[in-house]
N, C-alpha and C positions, 0 to 999 in steps of 0.2 A: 504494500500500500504506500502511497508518492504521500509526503507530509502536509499538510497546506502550505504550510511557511517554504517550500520548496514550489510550489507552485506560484503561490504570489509572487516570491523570487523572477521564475521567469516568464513572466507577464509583466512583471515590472523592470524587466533587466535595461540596461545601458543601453543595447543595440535597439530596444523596441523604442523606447524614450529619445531617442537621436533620428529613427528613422521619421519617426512621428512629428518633431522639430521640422526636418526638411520636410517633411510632406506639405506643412503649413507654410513653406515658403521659405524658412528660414535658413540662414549657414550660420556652421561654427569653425572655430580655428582650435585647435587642439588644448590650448587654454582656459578657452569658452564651455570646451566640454566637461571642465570639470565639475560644473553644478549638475551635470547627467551621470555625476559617480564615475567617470573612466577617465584615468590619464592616457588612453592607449584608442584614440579617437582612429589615429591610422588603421590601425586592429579592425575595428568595428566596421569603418569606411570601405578596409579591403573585404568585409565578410559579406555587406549590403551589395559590392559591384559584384563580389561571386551568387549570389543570389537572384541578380540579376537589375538590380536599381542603378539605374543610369548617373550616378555622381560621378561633381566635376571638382575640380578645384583649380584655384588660383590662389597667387602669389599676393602678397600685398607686403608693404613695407611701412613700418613705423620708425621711423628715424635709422637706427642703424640694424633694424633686427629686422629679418625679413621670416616668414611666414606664409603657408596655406589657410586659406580659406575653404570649406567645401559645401557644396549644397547639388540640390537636385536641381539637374538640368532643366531651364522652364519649359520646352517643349513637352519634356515628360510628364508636369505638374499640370499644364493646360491639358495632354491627354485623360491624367486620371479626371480632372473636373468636366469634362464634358462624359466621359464614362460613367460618374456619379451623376449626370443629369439624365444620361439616357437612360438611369437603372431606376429613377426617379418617375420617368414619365414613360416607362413600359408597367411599374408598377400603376400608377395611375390608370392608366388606358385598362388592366385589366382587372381593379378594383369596381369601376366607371363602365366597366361592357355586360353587353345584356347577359342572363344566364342562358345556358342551352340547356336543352332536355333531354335527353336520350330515349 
């Protein structure tokens, strides 16, 4: 039998919490991710591209220290949201359609 406290665990893990961040648009820099519990953002990032989530990253610089940024590609983001409107209004349409009889 799996514990609860093991299960909350991974439902709540770092990688689900990061992916969920970019989904809503957002990027992090590996610094950033420390309020997501992980010093090892790389980690996480290379788990989500073998998974199959289209993240990018970029460079950016703060005076002398330079750094990645990463986040989901917007094409991919505007894909998922138009997927959630069409799963939105097939649900409607078949809420909203007459019943049949057999």
């Amino acid at each position: 039998m799996i514990k609860e406290t093991t299960i909350i665990k991974k439902v709540n893990s770092p990688e689900r919490r990061i992916l969920a961040h970019f989904l809503d648009g957002n990027s992090l820099t590996v610094k950033e991710a420390q309020r997501f519990g992980t010093t090892e953002l790389r980690k996480v990032v290379s788990r989500l591209i073998e998974k199959g989530w289209p993240i990018i990253s970029e460079w950016e610089q703060d005076g002398d220290k330079r750094f990645k940024r990463y986040r989901i590609e917007p094409v991919a983001l505007l894909d998922r949201k138009i997927a959630e409107a069409q799963a939105d209004v097939d649900a409607l349409k078949w809420y909203y359609s007459e019943p049949t009889i057999s």
